[in-house]
BALOGU-168208 format. One line per 3 residues: number of its first residue (from 1); their letters; for each residue x, y, z of N, C-alpha, C. Coordinates in nm, 2 decimals, decimal comma. Example, Ala and Ser with C-alpha at 12.3 -4.5 7.8 and 13.67 -1.06 7.14 Angstrom:
REM residues 2
1) as) 1,32 -0,57 0,78 1,23 -0,45 0,78 1,32 -0,33 0,78  1,28 -0,22 0,71 1,37 -0,11 0,71 1,29 0,00 0,79
This chain:
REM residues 145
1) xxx) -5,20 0,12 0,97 -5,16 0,00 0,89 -5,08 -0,10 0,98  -5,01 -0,05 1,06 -4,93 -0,15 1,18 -5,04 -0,26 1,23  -5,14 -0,19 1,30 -5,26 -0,27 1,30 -5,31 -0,41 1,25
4) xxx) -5,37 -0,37 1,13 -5,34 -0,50 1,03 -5,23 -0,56 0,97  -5,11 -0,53 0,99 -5,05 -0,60 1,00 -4,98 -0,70 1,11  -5,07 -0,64 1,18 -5,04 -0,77 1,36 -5,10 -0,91 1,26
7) xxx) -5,15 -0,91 1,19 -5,22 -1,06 1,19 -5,11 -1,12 1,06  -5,00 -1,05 1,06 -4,90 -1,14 0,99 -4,75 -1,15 1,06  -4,76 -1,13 1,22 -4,64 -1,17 1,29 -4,66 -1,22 1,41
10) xxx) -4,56 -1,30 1,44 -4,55 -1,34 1,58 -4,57 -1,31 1,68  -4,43 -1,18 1,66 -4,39 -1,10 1,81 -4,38 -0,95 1,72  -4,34 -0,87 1,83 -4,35 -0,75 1,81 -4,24 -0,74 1,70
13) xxx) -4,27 -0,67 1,60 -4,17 -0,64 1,46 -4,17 -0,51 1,43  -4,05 -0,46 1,38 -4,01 -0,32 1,37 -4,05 -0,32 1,19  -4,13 -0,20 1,15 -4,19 -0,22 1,02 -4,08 -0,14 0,91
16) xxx) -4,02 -0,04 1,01 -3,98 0,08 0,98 -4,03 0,18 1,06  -3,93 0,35 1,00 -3,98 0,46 1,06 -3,99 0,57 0,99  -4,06 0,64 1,04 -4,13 0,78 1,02 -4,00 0,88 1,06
19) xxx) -3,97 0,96 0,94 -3,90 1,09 0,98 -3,97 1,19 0,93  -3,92 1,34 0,99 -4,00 1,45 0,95 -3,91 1,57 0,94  -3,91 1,62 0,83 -3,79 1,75 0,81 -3,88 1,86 0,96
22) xxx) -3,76 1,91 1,00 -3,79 2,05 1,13 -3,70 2,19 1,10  -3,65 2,20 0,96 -3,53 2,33 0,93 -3,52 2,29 0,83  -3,43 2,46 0,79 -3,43 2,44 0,61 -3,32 2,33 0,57
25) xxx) -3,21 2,30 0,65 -3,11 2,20 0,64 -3,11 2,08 0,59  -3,05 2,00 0,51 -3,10 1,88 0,43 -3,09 1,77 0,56  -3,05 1,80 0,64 -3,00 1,68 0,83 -3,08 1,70 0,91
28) xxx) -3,17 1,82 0,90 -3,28 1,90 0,99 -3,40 1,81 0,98  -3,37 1,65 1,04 -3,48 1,58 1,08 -3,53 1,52 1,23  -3,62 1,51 1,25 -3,65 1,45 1,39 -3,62 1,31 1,39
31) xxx) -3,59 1,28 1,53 -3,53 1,17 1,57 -3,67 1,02 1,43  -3,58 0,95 1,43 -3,67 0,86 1,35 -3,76 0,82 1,47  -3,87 0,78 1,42 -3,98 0,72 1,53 -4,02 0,59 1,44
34) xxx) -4,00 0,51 1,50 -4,01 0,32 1,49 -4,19 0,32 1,51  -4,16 0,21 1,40 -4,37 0,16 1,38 -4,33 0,08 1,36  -4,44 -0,02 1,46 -4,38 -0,15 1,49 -4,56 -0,24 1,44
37) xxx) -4,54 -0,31 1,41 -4,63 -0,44 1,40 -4,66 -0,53 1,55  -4,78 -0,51 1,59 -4,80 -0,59 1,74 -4,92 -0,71 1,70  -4,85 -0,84 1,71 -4,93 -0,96 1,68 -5,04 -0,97 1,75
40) xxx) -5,19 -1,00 1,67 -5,25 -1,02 1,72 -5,30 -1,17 1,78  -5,36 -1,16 1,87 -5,36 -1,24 1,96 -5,49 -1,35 1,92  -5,56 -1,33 1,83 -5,69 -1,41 1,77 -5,65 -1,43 1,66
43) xxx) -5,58 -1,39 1,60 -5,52 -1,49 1,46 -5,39 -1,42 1,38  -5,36 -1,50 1,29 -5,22 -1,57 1,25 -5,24 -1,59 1,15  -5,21 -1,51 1,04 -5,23 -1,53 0,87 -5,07 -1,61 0,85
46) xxx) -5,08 -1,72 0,87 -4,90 -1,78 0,82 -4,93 -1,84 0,71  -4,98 -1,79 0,57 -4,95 -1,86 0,49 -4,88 -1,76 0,35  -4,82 -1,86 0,28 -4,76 -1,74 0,14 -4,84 -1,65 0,12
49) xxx) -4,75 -1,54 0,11 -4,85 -1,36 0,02 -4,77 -1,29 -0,03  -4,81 -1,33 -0,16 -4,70 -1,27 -0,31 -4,80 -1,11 -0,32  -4,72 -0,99 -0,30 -4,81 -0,86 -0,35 -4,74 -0,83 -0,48
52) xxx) -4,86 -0,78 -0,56 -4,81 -0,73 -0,71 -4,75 -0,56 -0,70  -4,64 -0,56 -0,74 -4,62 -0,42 -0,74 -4,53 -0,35 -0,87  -4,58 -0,21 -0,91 -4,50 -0,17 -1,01 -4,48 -0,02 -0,99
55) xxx) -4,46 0,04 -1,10 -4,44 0,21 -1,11 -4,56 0,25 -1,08  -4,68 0,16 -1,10 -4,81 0,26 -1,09 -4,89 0,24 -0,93  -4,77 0,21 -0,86 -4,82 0,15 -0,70 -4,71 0,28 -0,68
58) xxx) -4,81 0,42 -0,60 -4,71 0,55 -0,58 -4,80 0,56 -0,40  -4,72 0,63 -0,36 -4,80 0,70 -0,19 -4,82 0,63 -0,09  -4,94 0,53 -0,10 -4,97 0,44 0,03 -4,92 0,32 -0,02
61) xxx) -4,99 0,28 -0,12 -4,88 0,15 -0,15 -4,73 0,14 -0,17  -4,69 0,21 -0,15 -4,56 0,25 -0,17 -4,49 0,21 0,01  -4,52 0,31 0,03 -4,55 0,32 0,19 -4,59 0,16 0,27
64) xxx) -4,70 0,08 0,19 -4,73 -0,06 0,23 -4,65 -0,17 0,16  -4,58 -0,14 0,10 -4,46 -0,25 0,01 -4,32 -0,26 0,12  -4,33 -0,06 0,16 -4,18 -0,09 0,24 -4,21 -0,14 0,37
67) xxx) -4,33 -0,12 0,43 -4,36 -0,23 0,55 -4,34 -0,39 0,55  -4,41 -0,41 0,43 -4,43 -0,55 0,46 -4,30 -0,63 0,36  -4,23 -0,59 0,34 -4,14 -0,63 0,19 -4,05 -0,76 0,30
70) xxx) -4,02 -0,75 0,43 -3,93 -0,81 0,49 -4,04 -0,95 0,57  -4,16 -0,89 0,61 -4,23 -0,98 0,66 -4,14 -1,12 0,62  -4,16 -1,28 0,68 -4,15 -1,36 0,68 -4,23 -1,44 0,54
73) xxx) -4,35 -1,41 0,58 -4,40 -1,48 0,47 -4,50 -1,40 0,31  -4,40 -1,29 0,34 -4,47 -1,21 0,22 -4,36 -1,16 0,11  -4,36 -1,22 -0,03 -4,27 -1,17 -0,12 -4,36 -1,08 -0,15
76) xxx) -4,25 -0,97 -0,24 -4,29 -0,88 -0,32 -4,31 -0,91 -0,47  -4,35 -0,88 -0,55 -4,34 -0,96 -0,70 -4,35 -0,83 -0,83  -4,31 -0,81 -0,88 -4,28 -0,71 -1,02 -4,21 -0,64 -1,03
79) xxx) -4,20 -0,49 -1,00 -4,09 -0,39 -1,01 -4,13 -0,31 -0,95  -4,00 -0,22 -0,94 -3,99 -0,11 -0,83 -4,14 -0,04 -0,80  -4,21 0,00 -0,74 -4,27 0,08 -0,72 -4,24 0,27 -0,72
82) xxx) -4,36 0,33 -0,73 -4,35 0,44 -0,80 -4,28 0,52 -0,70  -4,28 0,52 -0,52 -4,21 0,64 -0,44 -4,34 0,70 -0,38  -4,33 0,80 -0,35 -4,40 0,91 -0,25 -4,41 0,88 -0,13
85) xxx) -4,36 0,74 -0,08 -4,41 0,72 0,05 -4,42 0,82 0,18  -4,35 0,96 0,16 -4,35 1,07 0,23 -4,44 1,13 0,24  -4,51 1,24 0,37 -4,59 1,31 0,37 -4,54 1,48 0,31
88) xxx) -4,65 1,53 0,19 -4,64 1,62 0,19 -4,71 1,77 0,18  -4,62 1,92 0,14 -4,73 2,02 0,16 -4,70 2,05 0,01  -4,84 2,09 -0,02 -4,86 2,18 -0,10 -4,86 2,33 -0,11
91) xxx) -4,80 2,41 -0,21 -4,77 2,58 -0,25 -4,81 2,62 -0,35  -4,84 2,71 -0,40 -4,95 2,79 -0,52 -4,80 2,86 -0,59  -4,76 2,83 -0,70 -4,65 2,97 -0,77 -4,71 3,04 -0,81
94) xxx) -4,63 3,17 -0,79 -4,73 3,31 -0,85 -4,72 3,31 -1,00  -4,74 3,22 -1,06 -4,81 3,16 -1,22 -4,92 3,12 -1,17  -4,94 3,04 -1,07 -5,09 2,98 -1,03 -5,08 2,82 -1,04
97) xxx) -4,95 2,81 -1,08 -4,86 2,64 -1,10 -4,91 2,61 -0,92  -4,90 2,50 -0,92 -4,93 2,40 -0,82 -4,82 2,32 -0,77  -4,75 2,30 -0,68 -4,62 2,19 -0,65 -4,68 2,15 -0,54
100) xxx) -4,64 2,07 -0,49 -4,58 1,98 -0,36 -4,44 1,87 -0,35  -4,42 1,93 -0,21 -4,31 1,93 -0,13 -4,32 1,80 -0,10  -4,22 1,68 -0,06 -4,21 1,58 0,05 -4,16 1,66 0,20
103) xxx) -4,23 1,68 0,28 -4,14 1,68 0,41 -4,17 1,57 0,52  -4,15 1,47 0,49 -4,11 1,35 0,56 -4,09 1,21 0,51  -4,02 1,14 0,55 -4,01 1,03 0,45 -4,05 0,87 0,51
106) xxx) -4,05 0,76 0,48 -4,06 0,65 0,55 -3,93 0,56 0,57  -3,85 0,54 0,62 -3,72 0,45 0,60 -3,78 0,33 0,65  -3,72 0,24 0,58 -3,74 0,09 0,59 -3,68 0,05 0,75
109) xxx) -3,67 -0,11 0,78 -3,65 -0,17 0,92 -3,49 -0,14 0,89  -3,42 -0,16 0,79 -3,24 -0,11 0,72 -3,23 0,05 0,71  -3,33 0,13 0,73 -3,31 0,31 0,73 -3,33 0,31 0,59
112) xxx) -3,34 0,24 0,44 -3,37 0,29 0,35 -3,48 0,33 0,33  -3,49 0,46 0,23 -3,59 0,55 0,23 -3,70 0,49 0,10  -3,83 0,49 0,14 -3,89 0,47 0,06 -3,98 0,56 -0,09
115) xxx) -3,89 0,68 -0,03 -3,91 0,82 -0,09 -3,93 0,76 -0,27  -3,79 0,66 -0,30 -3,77 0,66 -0,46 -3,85 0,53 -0,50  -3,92 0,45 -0,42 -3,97 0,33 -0,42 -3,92 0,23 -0,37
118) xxx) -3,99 0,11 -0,40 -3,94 -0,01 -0,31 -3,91 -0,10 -0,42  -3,82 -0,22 -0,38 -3,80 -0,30 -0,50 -3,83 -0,42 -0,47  -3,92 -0,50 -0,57 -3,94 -0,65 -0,53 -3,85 -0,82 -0,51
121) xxx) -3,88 -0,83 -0,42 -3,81 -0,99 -0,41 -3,78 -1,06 -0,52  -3,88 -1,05 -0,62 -3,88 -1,09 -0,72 -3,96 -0,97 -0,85  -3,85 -1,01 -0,95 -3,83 -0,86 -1,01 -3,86 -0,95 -1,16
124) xxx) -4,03 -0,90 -1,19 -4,04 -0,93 -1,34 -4,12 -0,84 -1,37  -4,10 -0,85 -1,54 -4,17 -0,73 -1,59 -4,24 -0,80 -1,74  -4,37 -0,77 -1,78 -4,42 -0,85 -1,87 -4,37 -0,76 -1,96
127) xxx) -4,36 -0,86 -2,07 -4,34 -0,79 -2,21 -4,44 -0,71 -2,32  -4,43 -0,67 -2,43 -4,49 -0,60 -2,49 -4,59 -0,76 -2,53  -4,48 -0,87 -2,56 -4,56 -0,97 -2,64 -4,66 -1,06 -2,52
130) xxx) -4,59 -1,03 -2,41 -4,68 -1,11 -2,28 -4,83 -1,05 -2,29  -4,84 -0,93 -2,31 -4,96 -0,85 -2,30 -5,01 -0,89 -2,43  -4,95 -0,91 -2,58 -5,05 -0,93 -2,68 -5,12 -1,09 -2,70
133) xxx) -5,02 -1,13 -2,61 -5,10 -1,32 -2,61 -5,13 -1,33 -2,49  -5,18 -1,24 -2,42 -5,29 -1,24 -2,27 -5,21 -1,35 -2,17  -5,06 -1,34 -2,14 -5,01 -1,35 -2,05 -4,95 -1,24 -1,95
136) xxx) -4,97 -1,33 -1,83 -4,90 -1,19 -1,72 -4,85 -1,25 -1,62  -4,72 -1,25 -1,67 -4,59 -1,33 -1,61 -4,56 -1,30 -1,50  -4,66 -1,16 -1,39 -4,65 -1,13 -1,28 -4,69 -1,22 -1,20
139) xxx) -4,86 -1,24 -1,29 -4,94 -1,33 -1,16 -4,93 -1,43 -1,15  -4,88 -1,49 -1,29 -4,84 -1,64 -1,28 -4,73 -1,62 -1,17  -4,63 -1,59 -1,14 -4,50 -1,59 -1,05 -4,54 -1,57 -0,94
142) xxx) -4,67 -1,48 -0,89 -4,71 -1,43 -0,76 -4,85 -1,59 -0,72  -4,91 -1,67 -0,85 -4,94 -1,78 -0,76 -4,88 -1,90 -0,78  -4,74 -1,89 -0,82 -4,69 -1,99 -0,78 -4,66 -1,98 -0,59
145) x) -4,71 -1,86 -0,50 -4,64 -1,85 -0,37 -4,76 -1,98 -0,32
């Protein structure tokens, strides 16, 4: 994802970083490792980019909200997003129940974790009545960018 995101910066930008639990300790992480955005050199997307995001944006989009949320020319637009941006394992309980684990998280370019979600620049949420008279006070606000 750093990748495509070279065609929305200048110079080299810090996106955030990657940590990874290594012990059973709740501190038992490896050094953070920095993902950076390297501009590419054939083009330059500089124009407004409003992304829609809500509870139902969980894992990679999650994960792509807390990247790009600082960009220069990209708001965020709706509400918190849903979390998981962590990689994790899955275990079988001896019911036959299914879980997974997070063991690693994403911290933003500020160290906050993207674990619980991300929050938008701009924070709206349609109403019960927006949805019954076929308004959606998201997109309108995401093309006013």
């Amino acid at each position: 994802m750093p990748g495509l995101l070279g065609t929305l910066v200048r110079q080299k930008t810090l996106l955030g970083s990657y940590v990874e639990k290594i012990g059973p300790a709740h501190s038992d992480l490896v050094k953070p490792i920095p993902m950076y955005a390297h501009p590419r050199a054939d083009f330059y997307f500089d124009i407004p980019i409003a992304v829609l995001i809500n509870r139902g944006c969980y894992s990679a989009t999650t994960y792509f909200a807390a990247m790009i949320k600082e960009l220069p020319n990209v708001t965020l637009v709706g509400q918190i997003t849903g979390g998981g941006a962590g990689g994790h394992l899955g275990y079988q309980l001896s019911n036959g129940w299914q879980i997974r684990v997070s063991v690693s998280d994403f911290l933003d370019k500020h160290g906050v974790s993207a674990e619980l979600g991300v929050s938008p620049g701009q924070n709206i949420e349609n109403t019960k009545e927006d949805i019954q008279n076929g308004t959606d006070r998201m997109l309108e606000k995401a093309m006013d960018f």
